[in-house]
C-alpha positions as CSV (number, residue, x, y, z in Angstrom):
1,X,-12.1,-17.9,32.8
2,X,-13.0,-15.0,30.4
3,X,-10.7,-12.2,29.1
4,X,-11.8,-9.5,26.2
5,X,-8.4,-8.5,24.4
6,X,-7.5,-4.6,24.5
7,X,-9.7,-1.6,23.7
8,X,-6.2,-0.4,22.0
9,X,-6.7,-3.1,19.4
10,X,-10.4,-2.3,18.7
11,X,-11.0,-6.2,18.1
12,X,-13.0,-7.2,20.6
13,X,-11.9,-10.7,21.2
14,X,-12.9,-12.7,23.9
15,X,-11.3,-16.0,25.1
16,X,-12.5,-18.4,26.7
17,X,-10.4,-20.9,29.0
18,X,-12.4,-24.1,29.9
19,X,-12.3,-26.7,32.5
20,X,-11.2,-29.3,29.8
21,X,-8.1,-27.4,28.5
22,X,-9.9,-25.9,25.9
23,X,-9.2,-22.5,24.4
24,X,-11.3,-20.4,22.4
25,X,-11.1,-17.2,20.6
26,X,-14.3,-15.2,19.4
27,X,-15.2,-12.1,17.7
28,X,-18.9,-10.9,19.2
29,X,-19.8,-10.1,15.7
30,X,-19.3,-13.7,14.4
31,X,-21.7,-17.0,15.2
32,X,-18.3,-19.5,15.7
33,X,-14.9,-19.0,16.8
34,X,-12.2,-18.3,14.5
35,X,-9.6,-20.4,16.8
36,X,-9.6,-23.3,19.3
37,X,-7.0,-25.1,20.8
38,X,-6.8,-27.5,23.4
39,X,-3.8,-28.4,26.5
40,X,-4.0,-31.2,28.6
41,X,-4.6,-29.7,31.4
42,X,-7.3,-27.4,32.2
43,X,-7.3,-23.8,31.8
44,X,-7.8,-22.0,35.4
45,X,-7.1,-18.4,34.1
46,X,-6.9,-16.6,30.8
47,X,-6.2,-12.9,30.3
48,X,-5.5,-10.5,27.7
49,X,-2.6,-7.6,27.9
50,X,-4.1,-4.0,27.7
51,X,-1.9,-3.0,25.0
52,X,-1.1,-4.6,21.5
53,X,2.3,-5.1,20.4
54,X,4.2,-5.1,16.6
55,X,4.9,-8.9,15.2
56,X,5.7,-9.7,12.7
57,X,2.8,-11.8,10.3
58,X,1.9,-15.4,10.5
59,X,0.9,-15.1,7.2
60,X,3.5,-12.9,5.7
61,X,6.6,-13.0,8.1
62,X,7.8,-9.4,5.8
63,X,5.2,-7.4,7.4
64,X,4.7,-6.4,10.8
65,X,1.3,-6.2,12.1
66,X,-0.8,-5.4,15.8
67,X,-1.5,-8.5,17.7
68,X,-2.5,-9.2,21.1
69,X,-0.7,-11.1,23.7
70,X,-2.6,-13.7,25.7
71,X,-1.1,-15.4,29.0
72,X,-3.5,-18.6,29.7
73,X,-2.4,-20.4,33.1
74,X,-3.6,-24.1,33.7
75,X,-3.8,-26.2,36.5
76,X,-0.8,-28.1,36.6
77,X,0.9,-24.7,36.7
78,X,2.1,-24.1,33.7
79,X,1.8,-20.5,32.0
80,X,1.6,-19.7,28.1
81,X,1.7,-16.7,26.3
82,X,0.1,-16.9,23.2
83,X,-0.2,-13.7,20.0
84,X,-3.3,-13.5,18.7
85,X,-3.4,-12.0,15.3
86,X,-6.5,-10.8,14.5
87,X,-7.6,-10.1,10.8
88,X,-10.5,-7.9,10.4
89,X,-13.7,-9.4,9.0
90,X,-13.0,-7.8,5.1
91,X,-9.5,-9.4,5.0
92,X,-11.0,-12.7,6.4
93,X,-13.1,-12.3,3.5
94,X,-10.1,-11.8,1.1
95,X,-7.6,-14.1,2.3
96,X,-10.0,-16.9,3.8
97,X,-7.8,-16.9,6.4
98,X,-9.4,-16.4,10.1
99,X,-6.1,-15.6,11.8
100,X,-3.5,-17.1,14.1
101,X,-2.8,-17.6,17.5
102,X,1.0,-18.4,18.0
103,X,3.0,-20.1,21.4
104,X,5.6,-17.5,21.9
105,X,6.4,-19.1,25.7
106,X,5.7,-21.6,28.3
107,X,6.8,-20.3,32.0
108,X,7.4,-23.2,34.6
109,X,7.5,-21.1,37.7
110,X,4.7,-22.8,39.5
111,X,4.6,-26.3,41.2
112,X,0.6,-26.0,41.5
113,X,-2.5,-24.5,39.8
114,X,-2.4,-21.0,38.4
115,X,-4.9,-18.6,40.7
116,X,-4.4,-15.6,39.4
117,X,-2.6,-13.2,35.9
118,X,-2.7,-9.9,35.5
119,X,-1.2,-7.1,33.4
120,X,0.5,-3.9,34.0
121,X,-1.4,-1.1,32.0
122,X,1.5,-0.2,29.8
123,X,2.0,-3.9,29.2
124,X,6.2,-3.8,30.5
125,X,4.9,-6.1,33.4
126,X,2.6,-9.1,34.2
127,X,2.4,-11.2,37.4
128,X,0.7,-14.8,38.2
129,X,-0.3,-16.0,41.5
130,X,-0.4,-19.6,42.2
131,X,-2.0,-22.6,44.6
132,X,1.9,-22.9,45.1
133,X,1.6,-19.8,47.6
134,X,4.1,-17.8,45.4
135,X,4.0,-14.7,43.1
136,X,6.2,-14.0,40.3
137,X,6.5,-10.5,38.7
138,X,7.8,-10.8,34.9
139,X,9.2,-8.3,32.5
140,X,7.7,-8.7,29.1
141,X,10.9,-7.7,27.1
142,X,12.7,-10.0,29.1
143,X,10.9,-12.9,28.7
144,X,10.6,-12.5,25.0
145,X,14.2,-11.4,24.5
146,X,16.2,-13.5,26.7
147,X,19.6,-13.9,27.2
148,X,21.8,-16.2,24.9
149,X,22.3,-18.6,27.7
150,X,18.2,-19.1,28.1
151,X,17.5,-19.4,24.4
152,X,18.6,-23.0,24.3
153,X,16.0,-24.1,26.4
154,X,13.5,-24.5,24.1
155,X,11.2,-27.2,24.2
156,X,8.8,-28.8,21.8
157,X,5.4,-27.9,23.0
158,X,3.6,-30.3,20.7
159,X,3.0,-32.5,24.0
160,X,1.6,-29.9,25.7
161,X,-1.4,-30.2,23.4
162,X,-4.1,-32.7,22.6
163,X,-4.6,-31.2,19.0
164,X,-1.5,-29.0,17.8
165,X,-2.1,-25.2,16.8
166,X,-2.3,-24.9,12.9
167,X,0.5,-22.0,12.9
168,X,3.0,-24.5,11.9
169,X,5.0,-23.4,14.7
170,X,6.8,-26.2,16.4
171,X,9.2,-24.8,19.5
172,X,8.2,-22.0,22.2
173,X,11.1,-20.6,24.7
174,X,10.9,-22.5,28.0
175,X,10.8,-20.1,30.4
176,X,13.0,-21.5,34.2
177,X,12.7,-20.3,37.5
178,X,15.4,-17.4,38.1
179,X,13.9,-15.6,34.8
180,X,11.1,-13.8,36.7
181,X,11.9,-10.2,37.7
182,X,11.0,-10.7,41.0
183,X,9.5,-13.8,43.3
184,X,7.4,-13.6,46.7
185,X,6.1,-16.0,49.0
186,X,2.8,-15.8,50.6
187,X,0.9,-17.6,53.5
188,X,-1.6,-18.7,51.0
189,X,-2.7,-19.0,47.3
190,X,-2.2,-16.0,45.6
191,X,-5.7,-15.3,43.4
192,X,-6.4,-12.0,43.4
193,X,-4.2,-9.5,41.4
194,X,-4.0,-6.1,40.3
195,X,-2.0,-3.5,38.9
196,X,-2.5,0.3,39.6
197,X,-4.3,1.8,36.6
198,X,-2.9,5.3,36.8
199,X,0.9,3.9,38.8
200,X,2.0,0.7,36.1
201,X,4.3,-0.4,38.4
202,X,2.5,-0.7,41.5
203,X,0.4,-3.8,42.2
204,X,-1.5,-5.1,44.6
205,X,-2.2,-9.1,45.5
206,X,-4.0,-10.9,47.7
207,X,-3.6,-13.9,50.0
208,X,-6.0,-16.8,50.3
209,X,-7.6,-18.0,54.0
210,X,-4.3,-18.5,55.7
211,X,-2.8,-15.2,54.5
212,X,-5.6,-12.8,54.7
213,X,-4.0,-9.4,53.2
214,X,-3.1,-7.5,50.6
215,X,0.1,-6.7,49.6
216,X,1.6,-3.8,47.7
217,X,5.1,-4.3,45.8
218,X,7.1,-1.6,43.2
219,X,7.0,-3.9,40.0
220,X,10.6,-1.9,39.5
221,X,13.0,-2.4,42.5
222,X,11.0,-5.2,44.0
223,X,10.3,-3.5,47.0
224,X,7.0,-4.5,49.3
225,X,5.2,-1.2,50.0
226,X,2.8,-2.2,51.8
227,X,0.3,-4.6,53.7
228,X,-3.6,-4.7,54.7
229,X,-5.1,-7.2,57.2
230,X,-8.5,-8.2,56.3
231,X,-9.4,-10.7,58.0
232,X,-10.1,-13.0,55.7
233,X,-8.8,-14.5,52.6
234,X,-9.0,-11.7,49.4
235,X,-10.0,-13.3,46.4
236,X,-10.7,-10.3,44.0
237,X,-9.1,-6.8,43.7
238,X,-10.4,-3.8,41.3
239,X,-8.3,-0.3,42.0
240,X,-9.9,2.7,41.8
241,X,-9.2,4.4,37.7
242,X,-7.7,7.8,39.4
């Protein structure tokens, strides 16, 4: 799977999710990538948010600075979302240092492999579609700022990974099932997924061979708008940009 980060940014990353858990971030300008990391599982979808969003630094934690969120899904079902901060090449240059790319969350929402992630345009949303037949809609905010009651599961993600991420950071939130904004079930994998680029918070998905449609849902209230029979199973959706 392939992602470029946002055109808000103006870093032009690209990750790269591979087949043997590996995760890469590169810069088209530059011959090597700045970052790799590595699960146990392998990576069946990688994508980038269309907005950035204020952090504050790996490297200075006084300062706040853009970074890019990342949600990488892999095929035992898991879901991570990752901030990639992104130095420009003079500060590289500077500070020798290339950058970071920080666990903020794992989501366990998924019993099988992830199919499909996507982003709302304005960032609030994200959804993933799984082998599991089931599609979760998540609140960004929410995830990140959850309630008291959710912030002690935490869990050591170390094991997640074959070689740990140099941040030096050592817990993520564990994110349970009930912390989604809203959850459907389909006939089928859910792979392909879409949000509306000029409506955030309507999105379309569709169902594998034994489904066969695409669905429309309100990101907001919940509510299914809509459905389209195609006759066969949908495995890639691309709106129209007005």
């Amino acid at each position: 799977s392939l992602s470029f980060s946002s055109t808000e940014g103006e870093r032009s990353i690209l990750a790269v999710g591979r087949s043997n858990g590996c995760i890469t971030l590169w810069s088209p300008s530059e011959a090597s990538p700045r970052s790799t990391h590595t699960h146990r599982s392998p990576v069946s979808c990688v994508c980038f948010s269309p907005r950035t969003f204020r952090k504050a630094s790996v490297q200075c934690v006084s300062i706040r600075v853009q970074v890019e969120y990342l949600l990488v899904g892999d095929e035992a079902g898991h879901i991570y979302l990752y901030a990639a901060e992104w130095p420009d090449e003079t500060n590289v240059d500077i500070f020798a240092w290339p950058g970071s790319m920080t666990v903020l969350a794992r989501l366990d929402l998924h019993t099988q492999q992830i199919c499909g992630l996507a982003w709302s345009p304005d960032g609030r949303f994200f959804a993933s579609g799984g082998n599991d037949n089931a599609l979760n809609i998540f609140e960004t905010r929410r995830i990140l700022q959850p309630e008291n009651t959710m912030a002690r599961h935490s869990i050591m993600v170390r094991d997640d990974f074959t070689s740990y991420p140099p941040s030096g950071q050592q817990e993520a939130l564990c994110i349970l099932p009930g912390r989604q904004s809203h959850q459907y079930t389909l006939n089928a994998a859910v792979k392909a997924l879409a949000f509306c680029p000029w409506q955030p918070s309507l999105l379309a998905a569709g169902g594998g061979s034994n489904d066969r449609c695409i669905h429309f849902y309100h990101t907001v209230s919940g509510a299914k708008l809509a459905t389209i029979d195609c006759s066969s199973q949908v495995t890639s959706l691309v709106w129209s940009r007005t």
